[in-house]
The first five atom37 places (N, CA, C, CB, O) and aatype in JSON, in Angstrom:
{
  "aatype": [20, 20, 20, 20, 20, 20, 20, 20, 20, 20, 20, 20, 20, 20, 20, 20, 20, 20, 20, 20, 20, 20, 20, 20, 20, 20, 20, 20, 20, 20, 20, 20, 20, 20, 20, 20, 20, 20, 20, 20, 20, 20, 20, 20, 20, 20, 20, 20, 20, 20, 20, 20, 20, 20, 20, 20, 20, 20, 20, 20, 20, 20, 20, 20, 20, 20, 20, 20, 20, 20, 20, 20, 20, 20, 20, 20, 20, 20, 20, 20, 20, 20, 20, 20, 20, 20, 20, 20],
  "atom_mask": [
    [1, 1, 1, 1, 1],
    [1, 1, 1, 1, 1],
    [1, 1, 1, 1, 1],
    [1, 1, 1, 1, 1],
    [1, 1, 1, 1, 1],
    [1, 1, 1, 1, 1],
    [1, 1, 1, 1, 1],
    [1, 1, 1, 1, 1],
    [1, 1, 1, 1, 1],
    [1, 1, 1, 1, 1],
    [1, 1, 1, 1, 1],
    [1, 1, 1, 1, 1],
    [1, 1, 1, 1, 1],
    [1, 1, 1, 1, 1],
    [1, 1, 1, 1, 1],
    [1, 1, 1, 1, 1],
    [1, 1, 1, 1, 1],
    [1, 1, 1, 1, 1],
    [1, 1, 1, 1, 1],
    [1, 1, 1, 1, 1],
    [1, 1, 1, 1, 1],
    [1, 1, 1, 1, 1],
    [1, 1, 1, 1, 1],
    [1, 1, 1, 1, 1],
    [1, 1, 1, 1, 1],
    [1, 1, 1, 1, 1],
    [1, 1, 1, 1, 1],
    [1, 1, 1, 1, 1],
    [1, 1, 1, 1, 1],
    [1, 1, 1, 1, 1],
    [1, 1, 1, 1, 1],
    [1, 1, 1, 1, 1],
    [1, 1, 1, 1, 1],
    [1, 1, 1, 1, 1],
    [1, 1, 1, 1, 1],
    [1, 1, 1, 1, 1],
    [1, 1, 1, 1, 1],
    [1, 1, 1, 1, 1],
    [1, 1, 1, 1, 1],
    [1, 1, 1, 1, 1],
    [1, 1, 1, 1, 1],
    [1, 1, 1, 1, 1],
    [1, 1, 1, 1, 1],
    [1, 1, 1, 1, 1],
    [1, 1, 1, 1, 1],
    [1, 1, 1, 1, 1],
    [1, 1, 1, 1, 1],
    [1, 1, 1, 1, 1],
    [1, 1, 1, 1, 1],
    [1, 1, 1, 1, 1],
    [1, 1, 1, 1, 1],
    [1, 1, 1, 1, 1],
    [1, 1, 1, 1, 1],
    [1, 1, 1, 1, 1],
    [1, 1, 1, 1, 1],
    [1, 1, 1, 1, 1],
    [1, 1, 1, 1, 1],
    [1, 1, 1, 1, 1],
    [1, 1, 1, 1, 1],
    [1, 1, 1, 1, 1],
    [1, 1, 1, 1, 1],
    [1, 1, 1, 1, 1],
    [1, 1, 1, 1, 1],
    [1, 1, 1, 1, 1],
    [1, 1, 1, 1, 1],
    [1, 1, 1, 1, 1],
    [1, 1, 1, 1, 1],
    [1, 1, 1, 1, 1],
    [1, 1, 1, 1, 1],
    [1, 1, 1, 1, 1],
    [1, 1, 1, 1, 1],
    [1, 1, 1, 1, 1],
    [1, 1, 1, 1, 1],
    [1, 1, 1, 1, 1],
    [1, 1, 1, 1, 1],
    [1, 1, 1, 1, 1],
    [1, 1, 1, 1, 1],
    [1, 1, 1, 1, 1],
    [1, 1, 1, 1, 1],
    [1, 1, 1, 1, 1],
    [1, 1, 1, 1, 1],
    [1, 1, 1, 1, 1],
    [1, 1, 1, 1, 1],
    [1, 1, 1, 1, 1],
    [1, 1, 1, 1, 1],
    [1, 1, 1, 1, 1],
    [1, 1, 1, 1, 1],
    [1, 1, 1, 1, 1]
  ],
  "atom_positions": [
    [[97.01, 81.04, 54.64], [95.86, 80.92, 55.5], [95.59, 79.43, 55.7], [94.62, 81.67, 54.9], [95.58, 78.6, 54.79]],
    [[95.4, 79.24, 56.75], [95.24, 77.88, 56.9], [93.57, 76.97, 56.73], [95.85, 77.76, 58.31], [92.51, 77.52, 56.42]],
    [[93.7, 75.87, 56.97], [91.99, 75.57, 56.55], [91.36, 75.74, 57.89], [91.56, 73.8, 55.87], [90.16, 75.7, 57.59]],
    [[91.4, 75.88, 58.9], [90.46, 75.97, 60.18], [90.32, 77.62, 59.91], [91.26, 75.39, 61.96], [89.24, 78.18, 60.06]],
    [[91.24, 78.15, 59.59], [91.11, 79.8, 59.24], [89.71, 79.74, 57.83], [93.15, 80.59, 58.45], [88.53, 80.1, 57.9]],
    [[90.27, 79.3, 56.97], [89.21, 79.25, 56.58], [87.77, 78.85, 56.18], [89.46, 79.36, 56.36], [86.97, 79.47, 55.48]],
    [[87.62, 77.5, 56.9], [86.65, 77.19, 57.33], [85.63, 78.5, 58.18], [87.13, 76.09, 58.04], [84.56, 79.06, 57.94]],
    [[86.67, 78.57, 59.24], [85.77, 79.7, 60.29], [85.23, 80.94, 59.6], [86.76, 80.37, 61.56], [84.18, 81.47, 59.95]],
    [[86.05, 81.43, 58.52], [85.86, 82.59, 57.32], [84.3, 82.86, 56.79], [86.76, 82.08, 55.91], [83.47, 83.77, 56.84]],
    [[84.46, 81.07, 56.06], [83.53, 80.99, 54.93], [82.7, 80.5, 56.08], [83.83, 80.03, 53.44], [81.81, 81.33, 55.9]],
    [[82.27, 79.81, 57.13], [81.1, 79.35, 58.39], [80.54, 80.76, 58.65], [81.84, 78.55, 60.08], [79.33, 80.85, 58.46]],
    [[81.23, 81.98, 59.09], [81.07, 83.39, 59.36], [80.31, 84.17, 58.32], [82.38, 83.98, 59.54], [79.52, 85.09, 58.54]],
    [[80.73, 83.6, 56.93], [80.4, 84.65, 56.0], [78.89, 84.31, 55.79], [81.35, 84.64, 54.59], [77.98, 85.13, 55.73]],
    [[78.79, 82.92, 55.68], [77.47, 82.23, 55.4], [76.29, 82.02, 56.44], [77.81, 80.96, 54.99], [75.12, 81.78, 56.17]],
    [[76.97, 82.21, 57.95], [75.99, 82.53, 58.75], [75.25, 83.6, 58.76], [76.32, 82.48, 59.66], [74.02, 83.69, 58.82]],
    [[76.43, 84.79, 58.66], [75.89, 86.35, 58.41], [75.1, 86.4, 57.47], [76.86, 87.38, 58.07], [74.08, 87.07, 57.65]],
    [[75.31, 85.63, 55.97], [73.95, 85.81, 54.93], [72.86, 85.39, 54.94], [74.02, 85.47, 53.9], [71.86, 85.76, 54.31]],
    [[73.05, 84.41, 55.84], [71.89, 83.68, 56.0], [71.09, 84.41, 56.81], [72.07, 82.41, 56.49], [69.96, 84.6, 56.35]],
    [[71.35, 84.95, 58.06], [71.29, 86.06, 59.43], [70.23, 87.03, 58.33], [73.32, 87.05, 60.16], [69.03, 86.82, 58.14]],
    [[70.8, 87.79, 57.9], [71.13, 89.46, 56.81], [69.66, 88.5, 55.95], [73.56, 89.84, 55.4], [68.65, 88.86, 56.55]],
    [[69.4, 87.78, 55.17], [67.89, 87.25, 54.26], [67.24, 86.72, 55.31], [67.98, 85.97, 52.92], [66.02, 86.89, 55.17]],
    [[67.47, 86.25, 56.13], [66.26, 85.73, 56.94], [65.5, 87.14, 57.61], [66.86, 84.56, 58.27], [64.29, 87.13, 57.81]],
    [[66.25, 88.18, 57.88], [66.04, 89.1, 58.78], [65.28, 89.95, 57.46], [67.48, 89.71, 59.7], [64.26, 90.46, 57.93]],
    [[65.37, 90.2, 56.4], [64.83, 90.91, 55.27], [63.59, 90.1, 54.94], [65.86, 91.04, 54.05], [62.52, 90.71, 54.93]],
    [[63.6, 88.88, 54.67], [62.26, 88.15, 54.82], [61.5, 88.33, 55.62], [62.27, 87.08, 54.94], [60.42, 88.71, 55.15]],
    [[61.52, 88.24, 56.66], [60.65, 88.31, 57.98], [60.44, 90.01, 57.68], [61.6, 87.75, 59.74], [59.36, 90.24, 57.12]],
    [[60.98, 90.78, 57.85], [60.46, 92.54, 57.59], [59.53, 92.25, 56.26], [62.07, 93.95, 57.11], [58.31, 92.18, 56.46]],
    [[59.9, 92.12, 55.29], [58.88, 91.75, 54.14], [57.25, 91.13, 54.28], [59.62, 90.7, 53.41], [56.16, 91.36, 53.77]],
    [[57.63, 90.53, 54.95], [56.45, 89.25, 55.31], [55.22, 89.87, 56.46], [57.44, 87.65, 56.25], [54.01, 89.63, 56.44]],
    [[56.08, 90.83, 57.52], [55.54, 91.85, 58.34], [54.84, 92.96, 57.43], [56.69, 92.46, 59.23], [53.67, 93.31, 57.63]],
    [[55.62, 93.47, 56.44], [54.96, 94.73, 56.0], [53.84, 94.24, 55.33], [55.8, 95.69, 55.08], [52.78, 94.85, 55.49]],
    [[53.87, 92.93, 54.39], [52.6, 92.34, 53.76], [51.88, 92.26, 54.41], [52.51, 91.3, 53.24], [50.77, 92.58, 53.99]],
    [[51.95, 91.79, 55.85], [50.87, 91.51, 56.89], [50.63, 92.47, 57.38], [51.04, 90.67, 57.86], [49.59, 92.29, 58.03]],
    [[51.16, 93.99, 57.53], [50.5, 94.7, 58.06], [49.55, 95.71, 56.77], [51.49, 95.35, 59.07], [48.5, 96.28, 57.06]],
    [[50.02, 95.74, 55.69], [49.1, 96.28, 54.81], [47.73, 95.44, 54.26], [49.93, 96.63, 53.73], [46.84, 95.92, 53.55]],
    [[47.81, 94.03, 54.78], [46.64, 93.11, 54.66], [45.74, 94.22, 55.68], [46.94, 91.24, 55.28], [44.89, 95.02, 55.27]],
    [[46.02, 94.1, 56.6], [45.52, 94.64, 57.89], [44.54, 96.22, 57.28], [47.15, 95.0, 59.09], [43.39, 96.6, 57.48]],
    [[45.75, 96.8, 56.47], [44.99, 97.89, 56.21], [43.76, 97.54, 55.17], [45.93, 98.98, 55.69], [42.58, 97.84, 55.31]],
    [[44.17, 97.06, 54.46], [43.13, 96.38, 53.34], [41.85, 96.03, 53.87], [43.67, 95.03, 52.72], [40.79, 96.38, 53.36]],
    [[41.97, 95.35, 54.87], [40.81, 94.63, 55.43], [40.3, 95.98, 56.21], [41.2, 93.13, 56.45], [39.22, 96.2, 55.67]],
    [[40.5, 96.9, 57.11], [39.98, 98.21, 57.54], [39.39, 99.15, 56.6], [40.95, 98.87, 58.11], [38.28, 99.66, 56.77]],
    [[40.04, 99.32, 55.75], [39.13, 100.13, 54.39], [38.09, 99.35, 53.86], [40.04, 100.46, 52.99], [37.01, 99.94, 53.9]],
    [[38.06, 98.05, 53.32], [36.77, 97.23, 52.9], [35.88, 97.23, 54.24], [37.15, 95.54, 52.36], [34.75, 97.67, 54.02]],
    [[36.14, 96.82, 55.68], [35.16, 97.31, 56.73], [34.58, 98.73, 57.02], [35.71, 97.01, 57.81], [33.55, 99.15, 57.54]],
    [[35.43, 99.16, 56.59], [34.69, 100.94, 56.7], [33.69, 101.27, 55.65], [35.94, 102.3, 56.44], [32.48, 101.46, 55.66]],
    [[34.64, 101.26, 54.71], [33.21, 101.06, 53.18], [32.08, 100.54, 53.65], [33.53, 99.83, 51.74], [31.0, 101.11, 53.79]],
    [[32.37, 99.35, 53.92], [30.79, 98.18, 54.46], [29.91, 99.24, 55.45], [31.38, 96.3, 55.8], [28.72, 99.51, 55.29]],
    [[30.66, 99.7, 56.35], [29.9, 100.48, 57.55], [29.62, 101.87, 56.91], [30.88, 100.66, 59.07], [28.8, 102.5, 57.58]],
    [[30.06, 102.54, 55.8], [29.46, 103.11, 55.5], [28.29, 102.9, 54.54], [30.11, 103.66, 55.38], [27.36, 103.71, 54.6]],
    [[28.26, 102.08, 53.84], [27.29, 101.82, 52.53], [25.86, 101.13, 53.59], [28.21, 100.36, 51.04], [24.7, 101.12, 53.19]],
    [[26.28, 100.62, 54.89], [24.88, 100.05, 55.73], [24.36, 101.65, 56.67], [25.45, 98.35, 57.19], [23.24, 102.0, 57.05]],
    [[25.78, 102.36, 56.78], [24.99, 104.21, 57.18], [24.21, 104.2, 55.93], [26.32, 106.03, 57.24], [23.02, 104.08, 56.2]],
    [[24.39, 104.28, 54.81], [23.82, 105.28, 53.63], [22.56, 104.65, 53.87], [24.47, 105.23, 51.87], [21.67, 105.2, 54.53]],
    [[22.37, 102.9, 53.11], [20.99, 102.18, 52.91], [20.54, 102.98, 54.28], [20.93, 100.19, 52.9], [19.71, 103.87, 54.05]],
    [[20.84, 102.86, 55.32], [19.85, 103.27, 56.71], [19.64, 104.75, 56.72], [20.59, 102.87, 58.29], [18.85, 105.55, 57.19]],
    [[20.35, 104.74, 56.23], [19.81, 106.88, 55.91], [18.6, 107.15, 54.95], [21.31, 108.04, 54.82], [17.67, 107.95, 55.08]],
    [[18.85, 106.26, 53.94], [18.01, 106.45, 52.58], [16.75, 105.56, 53.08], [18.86, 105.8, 50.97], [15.83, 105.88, 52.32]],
    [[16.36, 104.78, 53.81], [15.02, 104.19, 54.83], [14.84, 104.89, 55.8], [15.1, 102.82, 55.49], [13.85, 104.42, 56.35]],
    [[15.25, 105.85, 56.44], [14.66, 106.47, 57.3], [14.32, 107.59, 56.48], [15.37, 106.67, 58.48], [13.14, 107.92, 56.63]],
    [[15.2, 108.53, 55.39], [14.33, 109.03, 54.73], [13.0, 108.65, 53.68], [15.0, 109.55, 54.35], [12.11, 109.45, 53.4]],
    [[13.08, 107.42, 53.26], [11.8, 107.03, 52.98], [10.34, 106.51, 53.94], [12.17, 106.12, 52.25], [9.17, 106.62, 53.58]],
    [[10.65, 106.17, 54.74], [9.77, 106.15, 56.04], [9.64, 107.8, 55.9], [10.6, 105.42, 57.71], [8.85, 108.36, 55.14]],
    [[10.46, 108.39, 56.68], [9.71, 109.91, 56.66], [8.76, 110.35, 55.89], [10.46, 110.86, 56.42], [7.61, 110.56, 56.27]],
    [[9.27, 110.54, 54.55], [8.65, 110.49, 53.29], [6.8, 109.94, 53.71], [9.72, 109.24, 52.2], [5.77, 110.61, 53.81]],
    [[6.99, 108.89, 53.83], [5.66, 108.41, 53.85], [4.78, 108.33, 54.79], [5.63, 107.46, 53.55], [3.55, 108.23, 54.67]],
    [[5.71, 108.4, 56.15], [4.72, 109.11, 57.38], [4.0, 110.33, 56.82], [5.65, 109.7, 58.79], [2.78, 110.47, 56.79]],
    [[5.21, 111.47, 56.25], [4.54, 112.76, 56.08], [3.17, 112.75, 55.15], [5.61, 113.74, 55.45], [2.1, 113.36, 55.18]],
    [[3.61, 111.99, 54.51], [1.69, 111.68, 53.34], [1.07, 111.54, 53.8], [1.12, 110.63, 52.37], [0.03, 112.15, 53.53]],
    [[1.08, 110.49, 55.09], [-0.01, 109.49, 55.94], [-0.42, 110.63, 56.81], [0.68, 107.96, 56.92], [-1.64, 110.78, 56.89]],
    [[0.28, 111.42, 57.45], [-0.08, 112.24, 58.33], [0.55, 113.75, 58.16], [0.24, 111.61, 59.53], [1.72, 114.05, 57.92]],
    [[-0.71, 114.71, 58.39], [-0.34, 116.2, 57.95], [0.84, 116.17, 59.5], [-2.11, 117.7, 57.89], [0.82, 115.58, 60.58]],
    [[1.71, 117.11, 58.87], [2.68, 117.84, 59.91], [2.7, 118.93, 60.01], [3.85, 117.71, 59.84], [2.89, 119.48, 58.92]],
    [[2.61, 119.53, 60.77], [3.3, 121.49, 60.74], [4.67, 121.59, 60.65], [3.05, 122.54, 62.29], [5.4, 120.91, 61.37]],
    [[5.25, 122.63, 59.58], [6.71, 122.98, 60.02], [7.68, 122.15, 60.41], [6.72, 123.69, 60.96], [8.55, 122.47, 61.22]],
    [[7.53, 120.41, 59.53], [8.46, 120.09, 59.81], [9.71, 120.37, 59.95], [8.4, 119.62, 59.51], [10.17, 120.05, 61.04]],
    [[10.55, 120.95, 59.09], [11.71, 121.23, 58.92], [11.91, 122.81, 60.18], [11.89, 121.41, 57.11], [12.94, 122.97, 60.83]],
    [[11.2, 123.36, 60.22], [11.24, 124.08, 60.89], [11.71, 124.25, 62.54], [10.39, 124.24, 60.58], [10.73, 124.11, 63.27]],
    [[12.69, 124.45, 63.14], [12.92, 124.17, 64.59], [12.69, 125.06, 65.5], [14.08, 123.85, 64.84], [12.86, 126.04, 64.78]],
    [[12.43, 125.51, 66.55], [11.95, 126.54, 67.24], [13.37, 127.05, 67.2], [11.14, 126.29, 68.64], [14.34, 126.37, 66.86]],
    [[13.42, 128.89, 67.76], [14.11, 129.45, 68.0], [14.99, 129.38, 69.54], [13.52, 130.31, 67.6], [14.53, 129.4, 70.69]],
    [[16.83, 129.29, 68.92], [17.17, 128.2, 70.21], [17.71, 129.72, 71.23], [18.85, 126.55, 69.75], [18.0, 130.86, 70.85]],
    [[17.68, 129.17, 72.43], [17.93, 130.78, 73.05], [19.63, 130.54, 74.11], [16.07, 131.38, 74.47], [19.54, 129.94, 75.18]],
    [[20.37, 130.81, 73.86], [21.62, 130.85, 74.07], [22.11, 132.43, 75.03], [22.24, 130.66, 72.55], [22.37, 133.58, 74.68]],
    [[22.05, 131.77, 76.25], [22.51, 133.05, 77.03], [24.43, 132.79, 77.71], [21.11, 133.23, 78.6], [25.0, 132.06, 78.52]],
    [[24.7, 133.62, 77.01], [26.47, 133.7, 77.19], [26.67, 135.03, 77.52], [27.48, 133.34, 75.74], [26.31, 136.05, 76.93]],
    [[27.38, 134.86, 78.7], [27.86, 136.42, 79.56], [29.24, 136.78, 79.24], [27.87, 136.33, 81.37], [30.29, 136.2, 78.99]],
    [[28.83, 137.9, 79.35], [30.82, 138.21, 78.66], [30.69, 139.42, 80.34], [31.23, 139.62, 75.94], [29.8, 140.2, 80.65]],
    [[31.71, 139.13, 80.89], [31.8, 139.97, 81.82], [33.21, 140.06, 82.53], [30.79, 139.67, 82.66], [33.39, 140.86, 83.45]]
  ]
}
């Protein structure tokens, strides 16, 4: 084998490895960045839920204390709903 033969060999072999880890790095580096992504969506959802709850648990305390302040009838109570569906 001659040396331009193998020059071109070992230039080929070492481009391709280099090619073959750069290309596995970069996928790596993507999947980290896209599971950051998820990370950060679950800690924002949590957040948006725990500011639903506090705002649930103040509007039920407001209620709460309207109802002391002022008599109500039947709160909980809803009128009877009237639903007309034809089967024909």
């Amino acid at each position: 084998m001659s040396r331009t033969a193998k020059a071109t060999l070992v230039a080929a072999v070492t481009f391709c490895s280099v090619t073959i880890f750069t290309v596995h790095y970069m996928q790596r580096q993507e999947r980290e960045t896209m599971y950051q992504g998820v990370v950060r969506d679950d800690a924002r959802r949590l957040e948006k839920h725990k500011q639903r709850e506090g705002a649930l648990q103040e509007s039920l305390r407001r209620r709460e204390l309207y109802e002391r302040v002022q008599t109500v009838s039947n709160p909980a109570q809803l009128p009877p709903s009237t639903s007309t569906t034809e089967d024909g």
